[in-house]
DOZAZA-601275 format. One record per residue (C-alpha): residue number from 0; x, y, z. Coordinates in steps of 0.1 Angstrom, whole numbers. Example, Ala and Ser with C-alpha at 12.3 -4.5 7.8 and 13.67 -1.06 7.14 Angstrom:
<atoms>
    nr       X       Y       Z
     0     123     -45      78
     1     137     -11      71
</atoms>
This chain:
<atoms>
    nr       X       Y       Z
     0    1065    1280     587
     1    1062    1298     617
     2    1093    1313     637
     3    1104    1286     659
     4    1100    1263     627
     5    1124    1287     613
     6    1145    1283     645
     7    1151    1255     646
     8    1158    1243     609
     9    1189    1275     612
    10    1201    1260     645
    11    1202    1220     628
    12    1217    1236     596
    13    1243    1255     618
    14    1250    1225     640
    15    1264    1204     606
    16    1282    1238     588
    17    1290    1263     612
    18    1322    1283     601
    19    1355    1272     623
    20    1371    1302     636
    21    1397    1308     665
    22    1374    1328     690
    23    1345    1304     681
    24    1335    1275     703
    25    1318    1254     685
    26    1283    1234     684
    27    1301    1202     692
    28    1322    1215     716
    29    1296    1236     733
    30    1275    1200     736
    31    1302    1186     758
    32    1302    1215     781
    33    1328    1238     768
    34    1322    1273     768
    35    1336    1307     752
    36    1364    1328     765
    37    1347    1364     769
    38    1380    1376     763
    39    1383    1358     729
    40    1344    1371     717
    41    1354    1405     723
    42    1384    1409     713
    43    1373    1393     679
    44    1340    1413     683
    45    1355    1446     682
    46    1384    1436     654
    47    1356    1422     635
    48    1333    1457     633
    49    1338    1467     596
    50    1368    1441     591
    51    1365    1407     575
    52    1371    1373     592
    53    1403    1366     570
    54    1416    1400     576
    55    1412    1394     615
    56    1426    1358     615
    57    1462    1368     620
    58    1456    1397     644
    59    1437    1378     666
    60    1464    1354     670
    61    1491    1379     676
    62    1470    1398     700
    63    1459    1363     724
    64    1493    1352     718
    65    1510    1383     734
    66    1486    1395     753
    67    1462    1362     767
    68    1439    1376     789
    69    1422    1410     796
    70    1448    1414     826
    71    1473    1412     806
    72    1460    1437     776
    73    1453    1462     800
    74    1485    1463     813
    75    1503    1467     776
    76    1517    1494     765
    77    1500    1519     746
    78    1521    1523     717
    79    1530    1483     718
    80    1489    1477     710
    81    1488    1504     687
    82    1517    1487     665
    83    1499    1454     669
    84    1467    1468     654
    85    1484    1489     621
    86    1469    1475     591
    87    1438    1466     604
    88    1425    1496     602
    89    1395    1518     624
    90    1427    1526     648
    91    1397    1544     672
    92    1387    1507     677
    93    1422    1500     696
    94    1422    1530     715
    95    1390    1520     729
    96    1402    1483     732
    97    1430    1493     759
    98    1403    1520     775
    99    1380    1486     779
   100    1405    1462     790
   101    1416    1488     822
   102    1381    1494     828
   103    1377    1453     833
   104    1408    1450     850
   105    1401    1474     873
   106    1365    1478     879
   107    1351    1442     872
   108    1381    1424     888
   109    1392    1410     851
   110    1356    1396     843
   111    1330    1406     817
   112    1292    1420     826
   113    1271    1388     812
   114    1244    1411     798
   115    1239    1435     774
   116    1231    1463     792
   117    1262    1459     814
   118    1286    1453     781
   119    1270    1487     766
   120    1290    1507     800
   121    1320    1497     782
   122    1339    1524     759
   123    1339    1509     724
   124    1314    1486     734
   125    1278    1497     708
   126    1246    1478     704
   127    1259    1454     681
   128    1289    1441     700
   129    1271    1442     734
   130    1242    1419     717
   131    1269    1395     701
   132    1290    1391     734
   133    1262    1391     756
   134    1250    1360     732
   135    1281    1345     725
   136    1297    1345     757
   137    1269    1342     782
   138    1238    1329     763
   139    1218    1362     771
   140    1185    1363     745
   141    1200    1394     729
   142    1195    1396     692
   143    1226    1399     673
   144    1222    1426     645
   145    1251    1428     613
   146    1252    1433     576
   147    1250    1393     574
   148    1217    1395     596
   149    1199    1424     578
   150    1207    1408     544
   151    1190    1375     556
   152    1161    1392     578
   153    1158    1414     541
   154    1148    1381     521
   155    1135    1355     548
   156    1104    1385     553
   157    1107    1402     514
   158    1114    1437     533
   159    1109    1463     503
   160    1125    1491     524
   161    1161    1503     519
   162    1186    1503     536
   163    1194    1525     560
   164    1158    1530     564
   165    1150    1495     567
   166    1170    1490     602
   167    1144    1493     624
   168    1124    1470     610
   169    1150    1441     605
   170    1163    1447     640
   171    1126    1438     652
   172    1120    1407     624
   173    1159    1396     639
   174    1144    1396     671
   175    1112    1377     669
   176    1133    1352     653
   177    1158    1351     682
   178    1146    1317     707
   179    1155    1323     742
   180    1172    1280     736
   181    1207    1288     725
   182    1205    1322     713
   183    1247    1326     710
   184    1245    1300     684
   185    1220    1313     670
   186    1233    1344     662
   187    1260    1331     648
   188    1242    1308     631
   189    1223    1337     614
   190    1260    1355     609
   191    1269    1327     594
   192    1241    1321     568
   193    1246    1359     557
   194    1282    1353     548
   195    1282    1317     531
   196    1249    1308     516
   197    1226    1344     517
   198    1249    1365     503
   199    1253    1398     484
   200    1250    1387     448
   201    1240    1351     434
   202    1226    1337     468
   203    1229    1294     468
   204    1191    1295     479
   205    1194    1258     470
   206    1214    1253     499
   207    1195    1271     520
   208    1178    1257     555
   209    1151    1284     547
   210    1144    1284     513
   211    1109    1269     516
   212    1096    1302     539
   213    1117    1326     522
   214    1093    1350     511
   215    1119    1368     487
   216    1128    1335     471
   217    1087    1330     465
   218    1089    1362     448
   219    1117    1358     429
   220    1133    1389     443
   221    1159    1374     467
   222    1188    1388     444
   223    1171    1422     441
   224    1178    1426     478
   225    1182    1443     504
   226    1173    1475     486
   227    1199    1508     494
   228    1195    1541     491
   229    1221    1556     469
   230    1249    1567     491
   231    1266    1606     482
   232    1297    1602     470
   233    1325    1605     491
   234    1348    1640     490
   235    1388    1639     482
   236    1410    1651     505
   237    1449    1665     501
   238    1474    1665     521
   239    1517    1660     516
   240    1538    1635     539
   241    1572    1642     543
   242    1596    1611     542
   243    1628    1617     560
   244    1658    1592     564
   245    1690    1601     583
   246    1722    1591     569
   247    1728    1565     595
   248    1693    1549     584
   249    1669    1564     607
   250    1635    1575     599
   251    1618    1607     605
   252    1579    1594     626
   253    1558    1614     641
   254    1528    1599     667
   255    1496    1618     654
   256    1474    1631     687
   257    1453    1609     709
   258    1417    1617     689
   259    1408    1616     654
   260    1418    1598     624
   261    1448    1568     631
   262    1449    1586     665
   263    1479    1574     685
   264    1497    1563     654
   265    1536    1565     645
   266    1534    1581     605
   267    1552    1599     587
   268    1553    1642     596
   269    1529    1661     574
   270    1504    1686     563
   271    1466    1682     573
   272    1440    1667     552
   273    1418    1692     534
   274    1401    1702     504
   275    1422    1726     498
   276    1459    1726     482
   277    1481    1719     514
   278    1504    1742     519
   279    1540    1730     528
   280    1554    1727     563
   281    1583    1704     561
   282    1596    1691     597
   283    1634    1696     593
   284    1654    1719     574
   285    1661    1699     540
   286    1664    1696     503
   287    1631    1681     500
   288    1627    1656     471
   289    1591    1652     450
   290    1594    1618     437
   291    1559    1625     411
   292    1541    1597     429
   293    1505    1598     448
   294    1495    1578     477
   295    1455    1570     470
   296    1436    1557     502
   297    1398    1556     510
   298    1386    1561     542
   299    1351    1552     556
   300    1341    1589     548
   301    1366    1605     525
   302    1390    1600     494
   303    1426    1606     505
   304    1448    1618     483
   305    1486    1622     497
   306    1515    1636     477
   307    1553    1628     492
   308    1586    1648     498
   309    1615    1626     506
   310    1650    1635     519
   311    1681    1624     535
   312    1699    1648     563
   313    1728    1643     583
   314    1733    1628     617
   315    1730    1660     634
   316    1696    1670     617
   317    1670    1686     644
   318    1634    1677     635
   319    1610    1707     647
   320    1585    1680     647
   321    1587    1642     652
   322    1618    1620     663
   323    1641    1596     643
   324    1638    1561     652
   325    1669    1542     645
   326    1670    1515     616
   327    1670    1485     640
   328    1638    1497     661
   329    1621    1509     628
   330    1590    1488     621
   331    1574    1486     587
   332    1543    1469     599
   333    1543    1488     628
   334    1527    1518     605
   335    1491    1521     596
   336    1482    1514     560
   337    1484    1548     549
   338    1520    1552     555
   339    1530    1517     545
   340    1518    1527     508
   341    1537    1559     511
   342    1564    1542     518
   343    1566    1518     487
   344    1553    1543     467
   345    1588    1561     477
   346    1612    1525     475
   347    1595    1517     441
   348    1599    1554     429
   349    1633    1556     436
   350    1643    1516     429
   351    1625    1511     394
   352    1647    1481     392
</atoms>
């Protein structure tokens, strides 16, 4: 079957199954002349990037609720986004969301480059996002490269490579395959096929609209891959958070620096993260607490390891670092993961029952 053979069965397969989702326009709708919000494929673009769709569902309402066009993001607060986005993770990706927003505010008069290349100015913007917007959005011939799209180009073609290796390659098969005729559906149609019928382990090849060319099916390899290389394994890092409350019901935060790791963040004071035994630097003048509990977190790159020191001061305790926000403003969700566990870790220490 050649290509646009191949094209064209995704495209009539994606036109009867294609996932519903909030940002997505879809094939019916796009038929009667409806088209995609920019704002909506980029904002769910860049909450998407190494976050799944049911982990973005809620945040993407929240954000579009509050905040319903790019106007109106850009002129948000900083620390208001910030709180919006704990939990989901990647907290660079927000930064760079408000950077993006301003930048489109100001410079584009609140309007979107249409192409690729333009998209890739962008801070926050990569190859991927600016392929999938570009497509999306504006029906640019961009070919839309993921995990989902690898995995298929993988099988489809019987690429022995591994992965990472194996990129270049699939990003070219992904291409050829891309037809300049509705190439935003397209890409998600591919997206699409990746997540719900070519999948990791046990792939429904029955269900499949390219079962018949699939050269890793005709093998009998399709389960076997895409081959990896064996990744290193990931280091473990230490650190202590130090858990204040006042006696009025405040809580000790601190807002970590602009750069680096949950940059901009409200969390709880502490040590650095090394891998090394942290030495203690408490923020305030207590009789720090160890409640014998860990907080375990994996980041992208690291094992984190976090132990706790909990206290209560008085009214008039000074912090040398960090401020105490008052009960009523204090925001639970408003922290990232990280702290959130620390936290319960903490209640459920001290509160068996």
């Amino acid at each position: 079957m050649r290509d646009e053979a191949k094209g064209a069965a995704l495209l009539a397969w994606y036109d009867r199954h294609a996932r519903q989702m909030p940002w997505r326009v879809g094939p019916d709708a796009r038929r009667a002349g409806c088209r995609p919000d920019p704002y909506h494929v980029w904002l769910s673009e860049v909450m998407l990037q190494q976050t799944t769709v049911a982990a973005v569902h809620d945040y993407f309402h929240r954000f579009v609720d509050r905040w319903p066009d790019v106007r109106a993001l850009a002129a948000a607060e900083d620390g208001q986004v910030m709180g919006e986005w704990a939990g989901l993770g990647y907290y660079a990706r927000a930064r760079n969301l408000l950077k993006c927003a301003r930048i489109v505010a100001a410079d584009h008069d609140g309007r979107f480059p249409e192409t690729r290349d333009g998209l890739l100015r962008l801070p926050g913007i990569g190859p991927y996002t600016a392929a999938a917007i570009a497509a999306i959005a504006f029906d640019e011939p961009a070919t839309v490269v993921d995990g989902n799209v690898e995995r298929v180009m993988t099988r489809l073609y019987a690429v022995q490579t591994p992965l990472p290796a194996a990129k270049p390659e699939l990003a070219a098969l992904a291409e050829r395959l891309t037809p300049r005729n509705r190439p935003g559906c397209h890409a998600q149609a591919v997206m699409d096929l990746g997540a719900t019928i070519c999948t990791p382990k046990s792939p429904a090849c029955g269900l499949c609209p390219l079962n018949t060319p699939c050269a890793a099916r005709a093998a009998g390899i399709q389960a076997d891959l895409p081959r990896k290389t064996p990744k290193r394994p990931k280091p473990v890092r230490r650190g202590i958070a130090y858990i204040a409350r006042r006696s009025d019901g405040a809580w000790l935060l601190e807002r970590r620096p602009e750069t680096g790791l949950l940059g901009a963040m409200l969390g709880w004071p502490g040590t650095d993260w090394t891998t090394a035994a942290p030495a203690e630097t408490p923020p305030v003048a207590a009789d720090w607490y160890d409640p014998g509990v860990v907080v375990r977190h994996t980041f992208t790159h690291f094992h984190l390891q976090l132990a706790l020191r909990v206290t209560e001061v008085g009214p008039d305790a000074v912090p040398e670092r960090g401020q105490f926000v008052p009960a009523a403003q204090f925001r639970r969700d408003e922290l990232p993961s990280v702290m959130r566990k620390a936290l319960d870790l903490v209640q459920s220490a001290l509160n068996p029952g």
